[in-house]
Steps between C-alpha positions, in 0.01 A plus 500: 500500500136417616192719380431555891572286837317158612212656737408751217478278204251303799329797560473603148366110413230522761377841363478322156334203651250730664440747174441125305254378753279830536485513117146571503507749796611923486814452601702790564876604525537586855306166561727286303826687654312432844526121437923540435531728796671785293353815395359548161722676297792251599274236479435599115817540430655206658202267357592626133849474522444129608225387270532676229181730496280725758269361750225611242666323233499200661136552629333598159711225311375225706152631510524518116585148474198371751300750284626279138436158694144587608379641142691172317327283742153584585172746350566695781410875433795728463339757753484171748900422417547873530338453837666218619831617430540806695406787271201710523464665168446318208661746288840514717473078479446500099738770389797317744375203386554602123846661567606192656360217209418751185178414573162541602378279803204381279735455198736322685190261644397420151853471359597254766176285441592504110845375602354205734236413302575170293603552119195330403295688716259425745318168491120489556286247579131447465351277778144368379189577640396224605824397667495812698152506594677132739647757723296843542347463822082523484355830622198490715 
């Protein structure tokens, strides 16, 4: 026996398509049950029946996982990421952040560069003086 009918599961998948691609925006409930033409509270329960966790659930756990990709990939600060990612408070962002990985945003930034660094470590060159001085432009 099926979860729910054809045009729901549609309805419910363009919902989820439009909480994914406003990520970074206040989104809220009424909004997102808008989008599947059904009113909020069946919309709720009808989207976690299907999928497997709230609206909310679905929105913090993909913000979370932009949120890990940005601090593993740039210097970015975490008030920026926190930014960028929807949430307004820093606090709220860190302490879902932390309940989600078991860490700290900054701890998980400097755990994932210690991970992707090379075993050897980083590798530093020296260019000489005089070999750079070739390509600095002249100042006037």
């Amino acid at each position: 026996m099926p979860l729910t009918d054809d045009v729901t599961f549609r309805r419910l998948c363009r919902a989820r398509d439009f909480l994914a691609a406003s990520i970074s925006d206040p989104i809220t409930l009424d909004s997102a049950a808008r989008e599947a033409c059904l009113s909020p509270f069946h919309f709720q329960r009808l989207f976690a029946r299907v999928f497997g966790e709230t609206p909310h659930d679905f929105l913090t756990r993909r913000r979370m996982d932009l949120a890990q990709q940005l601090l593993a990939a740039g210097d970015q600060p975490v008030t920026d990421i926190c930014l960028q990612i929807g949430y307004t408070s820093l606090g709220t962002f860190s302490s879902r952040f932390a309940a989600r990985t078991g860490q700290s945003p900054s701890a998980f930034r400097r755990e994932a560069r210690r991970l992707l660094a090379p075993s050897c470590g980083w590798r530093i060159y020296r260019i000489p003086d005089c070999y750079a001085a070739f390509f600095r432009i002249p100042q006037d």
